[in-house]
C-alpha positions as CSV (number, residue, x, y, z in Angstrom):
1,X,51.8,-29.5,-43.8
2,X,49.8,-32.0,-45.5
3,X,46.6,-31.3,-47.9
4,X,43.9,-33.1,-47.9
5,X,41.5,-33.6,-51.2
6,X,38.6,-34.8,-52.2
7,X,39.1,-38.7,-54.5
8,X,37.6,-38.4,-58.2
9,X,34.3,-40.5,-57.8
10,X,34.4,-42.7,-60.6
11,X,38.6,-43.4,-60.1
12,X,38.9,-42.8,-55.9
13,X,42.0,-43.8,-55.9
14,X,43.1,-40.5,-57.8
15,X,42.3,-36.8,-57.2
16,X,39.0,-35.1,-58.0
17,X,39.9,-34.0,-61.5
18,X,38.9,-30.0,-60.3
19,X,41.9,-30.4,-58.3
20,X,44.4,-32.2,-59.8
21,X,46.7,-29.5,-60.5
22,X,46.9,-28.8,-57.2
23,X,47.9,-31.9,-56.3
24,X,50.5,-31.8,-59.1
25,X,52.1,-29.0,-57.5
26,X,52.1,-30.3,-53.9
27,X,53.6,-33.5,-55.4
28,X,56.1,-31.3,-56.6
29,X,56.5,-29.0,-53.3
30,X,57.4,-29.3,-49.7
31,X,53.8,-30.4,-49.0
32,X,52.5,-33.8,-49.1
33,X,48.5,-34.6,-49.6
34,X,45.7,-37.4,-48.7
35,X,42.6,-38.0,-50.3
36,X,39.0,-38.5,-48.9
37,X,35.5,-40.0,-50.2
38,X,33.9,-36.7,-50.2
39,X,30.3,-38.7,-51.2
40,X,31.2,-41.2,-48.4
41,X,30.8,-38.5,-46.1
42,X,28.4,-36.4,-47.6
43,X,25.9,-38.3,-49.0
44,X,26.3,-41.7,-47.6
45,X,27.1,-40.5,-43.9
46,X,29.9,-43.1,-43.4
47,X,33.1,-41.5,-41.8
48,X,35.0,-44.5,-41.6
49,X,34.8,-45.0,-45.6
50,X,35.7,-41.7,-46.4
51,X,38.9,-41.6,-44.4
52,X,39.5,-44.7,-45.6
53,X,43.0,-43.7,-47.3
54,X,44.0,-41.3,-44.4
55,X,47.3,-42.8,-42.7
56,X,47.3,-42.7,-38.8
57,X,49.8,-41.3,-36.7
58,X,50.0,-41.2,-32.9
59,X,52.1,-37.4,-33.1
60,X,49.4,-34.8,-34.4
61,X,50.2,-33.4,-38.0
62,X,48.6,-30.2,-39.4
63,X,46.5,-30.4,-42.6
64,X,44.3,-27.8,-45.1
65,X,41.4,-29.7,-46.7
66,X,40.9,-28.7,-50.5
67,X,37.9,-29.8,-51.4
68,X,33.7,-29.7,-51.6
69,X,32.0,-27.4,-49.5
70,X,30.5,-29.3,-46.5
71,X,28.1,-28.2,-44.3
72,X,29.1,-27.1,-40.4
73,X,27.5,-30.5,-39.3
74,X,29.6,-32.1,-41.6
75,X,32.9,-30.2,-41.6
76,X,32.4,-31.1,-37.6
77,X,32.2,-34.8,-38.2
78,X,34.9,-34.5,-40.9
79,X,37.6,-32.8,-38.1
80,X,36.7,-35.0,-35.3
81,X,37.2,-37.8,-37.3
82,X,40.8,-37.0,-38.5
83,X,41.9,-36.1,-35.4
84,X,42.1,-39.6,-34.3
85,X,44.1,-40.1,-37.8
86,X,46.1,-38.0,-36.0
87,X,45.7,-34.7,-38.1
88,X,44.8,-31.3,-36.8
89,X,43.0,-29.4,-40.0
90,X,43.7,-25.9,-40.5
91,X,40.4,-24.4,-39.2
92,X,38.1,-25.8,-36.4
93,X,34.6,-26.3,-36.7
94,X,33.5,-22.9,-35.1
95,X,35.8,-21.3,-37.2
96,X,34.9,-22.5,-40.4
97,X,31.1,-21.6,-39.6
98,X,32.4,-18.5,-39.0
99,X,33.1,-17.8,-42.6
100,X,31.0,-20.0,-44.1
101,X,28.0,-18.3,-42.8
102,X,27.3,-14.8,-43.8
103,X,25.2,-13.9,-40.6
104,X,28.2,-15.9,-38.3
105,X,30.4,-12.8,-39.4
106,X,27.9,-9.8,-40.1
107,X,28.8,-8.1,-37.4
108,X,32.5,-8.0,-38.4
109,X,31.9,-6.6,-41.9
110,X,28.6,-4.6,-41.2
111,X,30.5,-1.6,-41.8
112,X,31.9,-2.2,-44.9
113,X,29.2,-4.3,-46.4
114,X,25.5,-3.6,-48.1
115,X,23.2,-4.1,-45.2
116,X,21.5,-7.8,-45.1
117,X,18.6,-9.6,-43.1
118,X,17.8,-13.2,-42.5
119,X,15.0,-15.8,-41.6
120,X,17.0,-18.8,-40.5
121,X,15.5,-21.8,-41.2
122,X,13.4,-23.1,-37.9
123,X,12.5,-20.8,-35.4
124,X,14.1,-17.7,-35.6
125,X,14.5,-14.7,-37.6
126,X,17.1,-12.3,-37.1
127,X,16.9,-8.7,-38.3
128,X,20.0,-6.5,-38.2
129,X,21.0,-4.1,-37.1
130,X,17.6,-3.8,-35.0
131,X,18.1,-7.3,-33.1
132,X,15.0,-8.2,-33.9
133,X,13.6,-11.3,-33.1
134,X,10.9,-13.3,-35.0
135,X,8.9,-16.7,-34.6
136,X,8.1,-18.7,-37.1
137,X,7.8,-22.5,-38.6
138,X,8.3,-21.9,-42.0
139,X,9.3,-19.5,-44.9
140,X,5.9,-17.2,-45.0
141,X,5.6,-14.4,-47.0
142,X,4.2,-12.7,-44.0
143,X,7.2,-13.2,-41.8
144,X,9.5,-12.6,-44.8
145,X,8.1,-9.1,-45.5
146,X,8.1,-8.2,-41.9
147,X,12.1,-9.0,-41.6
148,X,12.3,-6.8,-45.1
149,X,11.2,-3.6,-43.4
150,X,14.8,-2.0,-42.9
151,X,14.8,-2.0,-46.6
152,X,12.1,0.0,-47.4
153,X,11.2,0.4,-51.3
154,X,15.4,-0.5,-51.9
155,X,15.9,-3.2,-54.8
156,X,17.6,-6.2,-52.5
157,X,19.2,-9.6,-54.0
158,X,18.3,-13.4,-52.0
159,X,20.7,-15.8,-51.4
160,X,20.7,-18.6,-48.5
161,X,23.8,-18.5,-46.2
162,X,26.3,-20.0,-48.2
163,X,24.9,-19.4,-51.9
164,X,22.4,-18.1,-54.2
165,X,21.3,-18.6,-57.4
166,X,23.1,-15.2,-59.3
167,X,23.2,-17.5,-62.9
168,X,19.2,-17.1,-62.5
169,X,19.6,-13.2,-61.5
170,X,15.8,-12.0,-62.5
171,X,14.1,-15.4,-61.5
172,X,16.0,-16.7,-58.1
173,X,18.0,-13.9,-57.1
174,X,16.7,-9.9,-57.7
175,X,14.1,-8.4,-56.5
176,X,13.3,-5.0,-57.5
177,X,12.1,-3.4,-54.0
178,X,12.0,-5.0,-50.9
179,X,8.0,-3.5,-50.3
180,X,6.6,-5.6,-53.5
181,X,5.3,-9.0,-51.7
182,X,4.3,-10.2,-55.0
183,X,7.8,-9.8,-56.5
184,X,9.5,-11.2,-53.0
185,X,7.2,-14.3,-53.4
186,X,8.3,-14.9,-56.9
187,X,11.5,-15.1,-56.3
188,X,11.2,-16.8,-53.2
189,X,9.6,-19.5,-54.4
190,X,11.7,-19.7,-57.7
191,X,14.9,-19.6,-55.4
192,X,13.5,-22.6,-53.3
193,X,12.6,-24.3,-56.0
194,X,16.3,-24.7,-57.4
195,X,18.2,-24.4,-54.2
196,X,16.1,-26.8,-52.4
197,X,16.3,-26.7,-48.5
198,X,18.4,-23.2,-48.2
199,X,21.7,-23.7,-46.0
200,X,21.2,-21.3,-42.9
201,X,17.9,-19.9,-44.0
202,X,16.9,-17.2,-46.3
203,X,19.5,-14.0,-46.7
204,X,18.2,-10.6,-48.1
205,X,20.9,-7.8,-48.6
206,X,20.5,-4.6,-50.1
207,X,21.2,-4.3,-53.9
208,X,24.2,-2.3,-54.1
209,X,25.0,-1.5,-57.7
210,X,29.0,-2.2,-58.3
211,X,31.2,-1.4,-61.1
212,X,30.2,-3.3,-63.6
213,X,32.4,-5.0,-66.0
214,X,29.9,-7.0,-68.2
215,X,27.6,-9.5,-68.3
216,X,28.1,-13.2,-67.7
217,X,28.7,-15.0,-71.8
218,X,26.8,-17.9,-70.6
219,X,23.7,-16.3,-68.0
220,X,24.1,-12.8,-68.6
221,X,23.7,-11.4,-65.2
222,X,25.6,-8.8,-64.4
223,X,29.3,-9.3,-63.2
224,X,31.0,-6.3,-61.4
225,X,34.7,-5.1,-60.5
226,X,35.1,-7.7,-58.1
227,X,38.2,-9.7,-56.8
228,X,39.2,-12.7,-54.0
229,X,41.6,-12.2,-51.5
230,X,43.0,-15.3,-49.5
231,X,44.0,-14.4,-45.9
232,X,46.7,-16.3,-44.3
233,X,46.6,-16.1,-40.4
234,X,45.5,-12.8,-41.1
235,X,47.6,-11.9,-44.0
236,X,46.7,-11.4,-47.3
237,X,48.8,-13.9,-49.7
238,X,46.6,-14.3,-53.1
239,X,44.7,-11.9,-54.8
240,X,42.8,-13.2,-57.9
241,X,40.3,-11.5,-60.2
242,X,36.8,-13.0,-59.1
243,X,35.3,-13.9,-62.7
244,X,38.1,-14.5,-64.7
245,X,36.1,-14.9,-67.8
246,X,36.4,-11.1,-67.9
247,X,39.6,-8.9,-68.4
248,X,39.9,-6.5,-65.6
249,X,41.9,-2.9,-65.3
250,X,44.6,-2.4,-64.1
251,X,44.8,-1.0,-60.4
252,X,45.7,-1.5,-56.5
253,X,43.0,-2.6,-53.9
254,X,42.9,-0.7,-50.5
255,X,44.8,-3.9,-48.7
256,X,45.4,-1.9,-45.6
257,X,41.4,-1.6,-45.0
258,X,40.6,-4.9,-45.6
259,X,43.8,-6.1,-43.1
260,X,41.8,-4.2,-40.4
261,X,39.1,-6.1,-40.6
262,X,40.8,-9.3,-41.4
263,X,42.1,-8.9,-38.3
264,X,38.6,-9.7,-36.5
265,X,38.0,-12.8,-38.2
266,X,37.9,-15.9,-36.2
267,X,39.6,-17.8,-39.0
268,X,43.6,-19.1,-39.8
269,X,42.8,-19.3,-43.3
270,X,39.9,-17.6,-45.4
271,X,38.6,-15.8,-48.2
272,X,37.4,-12.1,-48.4
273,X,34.9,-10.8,-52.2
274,X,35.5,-7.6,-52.2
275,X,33.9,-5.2,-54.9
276,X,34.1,-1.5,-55.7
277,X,31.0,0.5,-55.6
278,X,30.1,3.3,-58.0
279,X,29.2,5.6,-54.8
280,X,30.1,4.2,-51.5
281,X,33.6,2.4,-52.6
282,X,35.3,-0.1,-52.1
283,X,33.6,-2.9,-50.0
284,X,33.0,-6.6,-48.7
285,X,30.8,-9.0,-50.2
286,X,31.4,-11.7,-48.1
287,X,33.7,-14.0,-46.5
288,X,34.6,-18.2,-46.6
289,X,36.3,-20.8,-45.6
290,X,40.0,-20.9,-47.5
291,X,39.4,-25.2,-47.6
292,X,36.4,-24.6,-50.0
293,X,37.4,-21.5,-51.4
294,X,38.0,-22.2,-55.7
295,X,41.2,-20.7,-57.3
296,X,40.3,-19.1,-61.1
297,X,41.7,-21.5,-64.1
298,X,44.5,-18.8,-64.8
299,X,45.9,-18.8,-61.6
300,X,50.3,-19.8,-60.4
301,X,48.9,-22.3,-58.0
302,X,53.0,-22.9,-57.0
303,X,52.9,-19.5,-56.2
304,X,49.7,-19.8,-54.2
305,X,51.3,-23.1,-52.6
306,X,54.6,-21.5,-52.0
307,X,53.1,-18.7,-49.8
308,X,51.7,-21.8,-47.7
309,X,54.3,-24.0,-47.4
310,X,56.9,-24.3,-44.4
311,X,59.5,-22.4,-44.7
């Protein structure tokens, strides 16, 4: 199995410094690893210098990418590419859509999940569970409060597909009830302003209020009982504390529920937030890619590596 990650910019001959313990402990494993020019591909669109360092082999090899985020165009360009290195990555480029996007796999964790919306950026704006359909050009506050109608008065939180801005929870990211335009423009606006062009489109979910274990020491919003479970090929191998600024109790998750739906995912490796709720339980916040999934500071990444590794 080899791992691909992302060069440091300034020294692209070595490891993005985020991940150089990682590569440490592959060094150190069964596992081998490659590096790429993540701004090569990203931001200067040239495929051929980022896999620059990416050894060819006629007999394909199989390979997890550890790295940025990208988006699916990229991630698309990005596996094509190193299959004629002769590398088969981990996930395919529907698959990792499939868990990079929150409204890709709504209708897998609808059930256990606070009910969301979306205007996708273009033409369309989908509205579920209604499968409603709407027509628009850009992000009006019209169109936007007509999608919001499931919500009623409910207080909901904005984020695009991928992220939000949570660090900026009253300005970018809450909005008290989902019926106050003036209040949805606000933070509309504000969360275009920082975000820029929203991956996806715009995402509105109900505000569901989660155990809370404190505030963030550097933004102060609010950080809840919340953890990070990494499925391989189905099966839970990592669970980590999501803000590990914070000390969390002591107690077991309800694996067996979150195996059922894991189950459904079109993903070999992937992430699943989940977050207890002070009425309705325990339940999914969303899923992602495993590639561009972060492991806390505190974490036995040659544990995590072990559970990876051929046997």
């Amino acid at each position: 199995m080899e791992i691909i990650f992302c060069a440091n910019p300034l020294n692209p001959q070595n490891v993005d410094s985020d991940y150089i313990r990682e590569a440490r402990v592959v060094s150190s494993s069964l596992l081998y690893y490659s590096i790429i020019n993540y701004e090569a591909l990203v931001d200067d669109h040239d495929i051929e210098k980022a896999l620059k360092r990416i050894p060819k082999t006629k007999q394909y090899r199989p390979a997890i990418y550890r790295g940025w985020m990208m988006t699916p165009e990229q991630y698309a360009i990005f596996y094509h590419a190193l299959e004629h290195h002769g590398i088969k990555l981990i996930n395919t480029p529907m698959q990792y859509q499939h868990c990079h996007y929150l409204p890709e796999n709504y209708s897998i964790i609808q059930e256990m999940t606070p009910k969301t919306v979306w205007v996708k950026n273009g033409i369309d704006a989908k509205v579920f569970p209604e499968q409603q359909f709407l027509r628009q050009e850009d992000f009006s506050i019209t169109a936007i409060m007509k999608t919001l109608e499931p919500f009623g008065d409910c207080p909901i939180i904005l984020k695009d597909y991928v992220k939000s801005q949570k660090h900026y929870w009253h300005d970018a990211c809450f909005i008290s009830s989902a019926i106050d335009d003036i209040a949805v423009s606000k933070v509309v606006q504000r969360f275009l302003e920082l975000q820029g062009h929203p991956e996806g489109g715009l995402v509105f979910r109900e505000y569901v209020p989660f155990e809370s274990i404190g505030r963030h020491p550097k933004s102060g919003m609010p950080l809840s009982l919340e953890y990070r479970i990494f499925f391989w090929h189905k099966k839970p191998i990592a669970i980590f504390p999501y803000w590990y600024e914070k000390k969390y109790p002591q107690m077991e998750l309800p694996l067996k529920k979150f195996e059922k739906v894991a189950q459904l995912v079109n993903s070999h490796f992937f992430t699943m937030d989940v977050a207890k709720s002070q009425e309705l339980g325990w339940m999914i916040v969303e899923l992602g890619d495993g590639q561009v999934a972060g492991l806390p500071d505190n974490v036995d990444i040659k544990a995590f590596y072990q559970k990876i590794a051929p046997k």
